[in-house]
C-alpha positions as CSV (number, residue, x, y, z in Angstrom):
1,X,26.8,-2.6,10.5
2,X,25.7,-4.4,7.4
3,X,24.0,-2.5,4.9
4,X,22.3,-4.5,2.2
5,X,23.3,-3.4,-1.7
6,X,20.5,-0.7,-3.4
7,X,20.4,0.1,-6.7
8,X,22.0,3.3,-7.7
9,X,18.8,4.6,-9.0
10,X,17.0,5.2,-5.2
11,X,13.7,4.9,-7.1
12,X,10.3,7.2,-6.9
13,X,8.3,8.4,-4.4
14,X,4.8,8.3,-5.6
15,X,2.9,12.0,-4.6
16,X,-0.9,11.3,-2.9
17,X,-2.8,11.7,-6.5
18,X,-0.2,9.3,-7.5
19,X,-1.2,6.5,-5.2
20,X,-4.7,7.1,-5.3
21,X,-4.7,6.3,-9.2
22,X,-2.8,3.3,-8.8
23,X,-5.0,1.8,-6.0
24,X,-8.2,2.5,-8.3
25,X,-6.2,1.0,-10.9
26,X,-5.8,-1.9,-8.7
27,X,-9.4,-2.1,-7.5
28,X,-10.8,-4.8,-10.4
29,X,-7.9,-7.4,-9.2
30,X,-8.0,-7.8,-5.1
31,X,-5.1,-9.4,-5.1
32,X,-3.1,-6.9,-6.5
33,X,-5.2,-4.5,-4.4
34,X,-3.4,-5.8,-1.4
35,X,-0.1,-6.4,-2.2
36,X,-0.1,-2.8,-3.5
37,X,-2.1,-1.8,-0.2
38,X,0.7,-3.8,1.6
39,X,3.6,-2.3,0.0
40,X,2.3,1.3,0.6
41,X,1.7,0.9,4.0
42,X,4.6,-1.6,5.6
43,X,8.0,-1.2,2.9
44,X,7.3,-5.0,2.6
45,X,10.0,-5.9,-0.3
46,X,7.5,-7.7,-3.0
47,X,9.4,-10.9,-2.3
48,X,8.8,-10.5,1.7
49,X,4.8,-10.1,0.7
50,X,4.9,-12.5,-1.7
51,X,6.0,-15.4,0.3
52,X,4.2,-14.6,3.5
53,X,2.5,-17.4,5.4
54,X,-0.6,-16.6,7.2
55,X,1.5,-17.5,11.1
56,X,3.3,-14.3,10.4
57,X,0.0,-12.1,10.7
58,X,-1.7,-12.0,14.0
59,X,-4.7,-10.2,13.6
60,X,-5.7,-9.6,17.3
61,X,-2.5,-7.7,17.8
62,X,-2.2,-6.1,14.4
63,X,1.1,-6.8,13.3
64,X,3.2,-8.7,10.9
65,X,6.6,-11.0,11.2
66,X,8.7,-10.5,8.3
67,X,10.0,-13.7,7.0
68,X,13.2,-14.4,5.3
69,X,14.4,-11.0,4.1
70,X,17.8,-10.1,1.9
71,X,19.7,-9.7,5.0
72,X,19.8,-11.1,8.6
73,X,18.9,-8.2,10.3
74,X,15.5,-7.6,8.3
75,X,14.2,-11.3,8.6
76,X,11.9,-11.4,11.8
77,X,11.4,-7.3,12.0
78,X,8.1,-6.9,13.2
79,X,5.8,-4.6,11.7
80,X,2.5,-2.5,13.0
81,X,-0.4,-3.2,10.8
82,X,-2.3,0.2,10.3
83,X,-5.9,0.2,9.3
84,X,-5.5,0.5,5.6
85,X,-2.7,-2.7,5.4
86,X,-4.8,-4.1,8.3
87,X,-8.2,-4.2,6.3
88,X,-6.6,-5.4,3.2
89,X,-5.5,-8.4,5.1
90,X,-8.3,-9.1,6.6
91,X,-10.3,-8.5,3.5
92,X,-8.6,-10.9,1.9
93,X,-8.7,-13.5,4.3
94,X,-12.3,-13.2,4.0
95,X,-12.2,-14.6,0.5
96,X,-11.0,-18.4,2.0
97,X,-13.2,-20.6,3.1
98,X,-9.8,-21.9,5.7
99,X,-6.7,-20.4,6.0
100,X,-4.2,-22.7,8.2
101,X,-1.0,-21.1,9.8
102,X,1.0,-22.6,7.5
103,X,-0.8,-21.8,4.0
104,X,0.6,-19.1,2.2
105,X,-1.6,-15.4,2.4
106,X,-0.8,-14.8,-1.9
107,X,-0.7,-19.0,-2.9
108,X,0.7,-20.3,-6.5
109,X,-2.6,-20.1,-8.1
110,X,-2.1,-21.3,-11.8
111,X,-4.9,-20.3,-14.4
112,X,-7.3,-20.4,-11.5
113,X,-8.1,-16.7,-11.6
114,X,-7.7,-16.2,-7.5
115,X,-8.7,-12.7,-8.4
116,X,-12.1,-13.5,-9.1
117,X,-15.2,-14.1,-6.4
118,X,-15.3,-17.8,-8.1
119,X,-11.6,-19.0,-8.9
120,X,-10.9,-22.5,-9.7
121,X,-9.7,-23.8,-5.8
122,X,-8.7,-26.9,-7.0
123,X,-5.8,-24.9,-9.1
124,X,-4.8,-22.8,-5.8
125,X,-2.0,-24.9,-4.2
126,X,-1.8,-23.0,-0.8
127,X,1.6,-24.4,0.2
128,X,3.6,-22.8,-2.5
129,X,3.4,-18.7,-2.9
130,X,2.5,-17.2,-6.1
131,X,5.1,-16.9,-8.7
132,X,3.9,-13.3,-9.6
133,X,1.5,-10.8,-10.4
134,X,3.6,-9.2,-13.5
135,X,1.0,-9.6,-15.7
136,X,-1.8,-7.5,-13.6
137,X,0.6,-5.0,-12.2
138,X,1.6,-3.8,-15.8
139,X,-2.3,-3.5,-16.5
140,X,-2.9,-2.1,-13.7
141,X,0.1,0.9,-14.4
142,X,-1.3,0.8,-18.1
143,X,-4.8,2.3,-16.1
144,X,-3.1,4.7,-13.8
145,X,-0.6,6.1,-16.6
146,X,2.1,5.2,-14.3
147,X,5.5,4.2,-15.0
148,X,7.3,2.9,-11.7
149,X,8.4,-0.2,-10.4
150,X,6.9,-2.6,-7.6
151,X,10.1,-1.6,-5.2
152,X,8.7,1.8,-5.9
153,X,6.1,1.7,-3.2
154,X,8.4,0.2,-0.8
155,X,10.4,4.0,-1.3
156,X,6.9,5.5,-0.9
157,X,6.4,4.1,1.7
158,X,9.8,5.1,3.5
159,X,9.8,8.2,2.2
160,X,6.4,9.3,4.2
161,X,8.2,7.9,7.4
162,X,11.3,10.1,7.0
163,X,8.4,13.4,5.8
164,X,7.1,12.7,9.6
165,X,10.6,13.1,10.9
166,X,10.8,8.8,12.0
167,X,14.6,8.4,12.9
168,X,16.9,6.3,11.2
169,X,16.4,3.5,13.6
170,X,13.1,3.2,13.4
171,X,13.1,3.4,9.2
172,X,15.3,0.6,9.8
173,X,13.5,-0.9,12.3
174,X,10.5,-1.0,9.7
175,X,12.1,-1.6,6.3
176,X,15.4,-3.6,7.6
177,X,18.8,-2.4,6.5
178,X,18.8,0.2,3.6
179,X,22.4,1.1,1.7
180,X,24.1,5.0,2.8
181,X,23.3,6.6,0.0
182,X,19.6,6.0,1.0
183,X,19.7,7.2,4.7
184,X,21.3,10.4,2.8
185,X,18.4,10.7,1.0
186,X,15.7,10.2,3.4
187,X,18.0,12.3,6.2
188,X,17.5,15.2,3.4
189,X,14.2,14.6,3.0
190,X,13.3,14.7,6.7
191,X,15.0,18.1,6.2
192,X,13.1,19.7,3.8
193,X,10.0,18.5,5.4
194,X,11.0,20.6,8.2
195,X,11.5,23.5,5.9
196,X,8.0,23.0,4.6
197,X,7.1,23.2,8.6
198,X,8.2,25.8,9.5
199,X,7.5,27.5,6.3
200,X,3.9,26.9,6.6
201,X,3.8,28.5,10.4
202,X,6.3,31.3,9.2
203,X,4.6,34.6,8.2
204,X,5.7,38.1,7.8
205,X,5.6,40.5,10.8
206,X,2.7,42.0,11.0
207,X,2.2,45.7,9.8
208,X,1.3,47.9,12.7
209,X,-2.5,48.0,14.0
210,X,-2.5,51.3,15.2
211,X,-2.2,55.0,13.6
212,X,1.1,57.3,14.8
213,X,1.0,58.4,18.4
214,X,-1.3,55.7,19.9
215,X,-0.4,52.8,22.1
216,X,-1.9,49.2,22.8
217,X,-2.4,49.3,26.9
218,X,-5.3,47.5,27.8
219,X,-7.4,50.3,26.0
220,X,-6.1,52.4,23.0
221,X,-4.7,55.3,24.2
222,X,-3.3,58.9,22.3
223,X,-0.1,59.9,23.7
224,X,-1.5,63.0,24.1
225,X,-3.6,61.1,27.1
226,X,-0.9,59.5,28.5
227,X,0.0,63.2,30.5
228,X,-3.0,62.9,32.4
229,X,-2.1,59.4,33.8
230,X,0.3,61.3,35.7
231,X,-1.6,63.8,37.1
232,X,-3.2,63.4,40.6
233,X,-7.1,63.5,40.4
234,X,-9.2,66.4,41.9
């Protein structure tokens, strides 16, 4: 099995207050608004979202083809569309006037401010993906008071698979191929999610309901009554 190269620092799992900031954050630039959305909810790599096509979303089946990924095994993964991912798409679909199978979903868009309701179209070349969104992503972390990287949400994103105990063929079957030393990371996660579990059912035996010298049988009984249970009846 080929396992693709990670970087030795795994990376940071944002916590829910976390990715709520950075999605407000993100809410004045839609387009950023979705490819964050995206990242959060599919461990798209931000190369795999930015150069997807609109052919690899079919919206009547909600789900998404990966395109060419950093290794064979993660090009062509298919991948469930949720409703918050799902609704961004379709959100931002919304804001072309035609969107052919072969145009790209995030298009090189030049100085044409695509982020506003009235960019320049004639400066959106929709065969060629954008180059980046460096610029608003750094404003945007500048708003949240965050210091992470894009790839970041892609390890979110894994990281609440493996806290709702998915196995490691299905985080794979999701993210593609991710290196050892990750699957050791998520496999201790998935434990110490089950120690939260079973933590949060677990509670100390119960201290005794009853006073000395009385039972529970059907009707609270003294042991002193208990004799007479015995004793034929006149």
């Amino acid at each position: 099995m080929r396992f693709e190269c990670e970087a030795e620092n795994i990376g940071k799992a944002l916590s829910r207050e976390e990715e709520t900031r950075l999605l407000e954050a993100c809410e004045p630039n839609p387009l950023l608004h979705t490819v964050v959305t995206l990242a959060l909810n599919t461990a798209l790599r931000k190369n795999e979202i930015r150069t997807l096509r609109w052919s690899q979303i079919d919206f009547f089946r909600k789900e998404l083809t990966v395109g060419q990924a950093k290794t064979d095994a993660g090009s062509g993964r298919l991948i469930p569309l949720y409703p918050l991912g799902f609704a961004a798409l379709l959100k931002w679909a919304g804001r072309f006037a035609e969107t052919k199978p072969e145009n790209c979903v995030f298009p090189a868009c030049e100085s044409a401010g695509i982020e506003r309701d009235n960019p320049s179209t004639e400066r959106i070349d929709p065969s060629r993906p954008i180059k980046s969104w460096r610029s608003a992503w750094r404003a945007a972390l500048k708003r949240a008071g965050l210091q992470i990287r894009f790839h970041d949400l892609r390890h979110t994103c894994v990281t609440k698979l493996a806290e709702g105990q998915a196995s490691e063929q299905t985080l794979m079957a999701i993210a593609g191929h991710v290196s050892r030393k990750m699957l050791e990371h998520y496999s201790h996660i998935r434990m110490e999610a089950k120690r939260r579990a079973l933590d949060a059912i677990a509670a100390p035996p119960l201290t005794p309901a009853f006073g000395a010298g009385v039972h529970q049988i059907g009707n609270q009984i003294p042991e002193a009554g208990l004799e007479g249970l015995s004793k034929p009846l006149n």
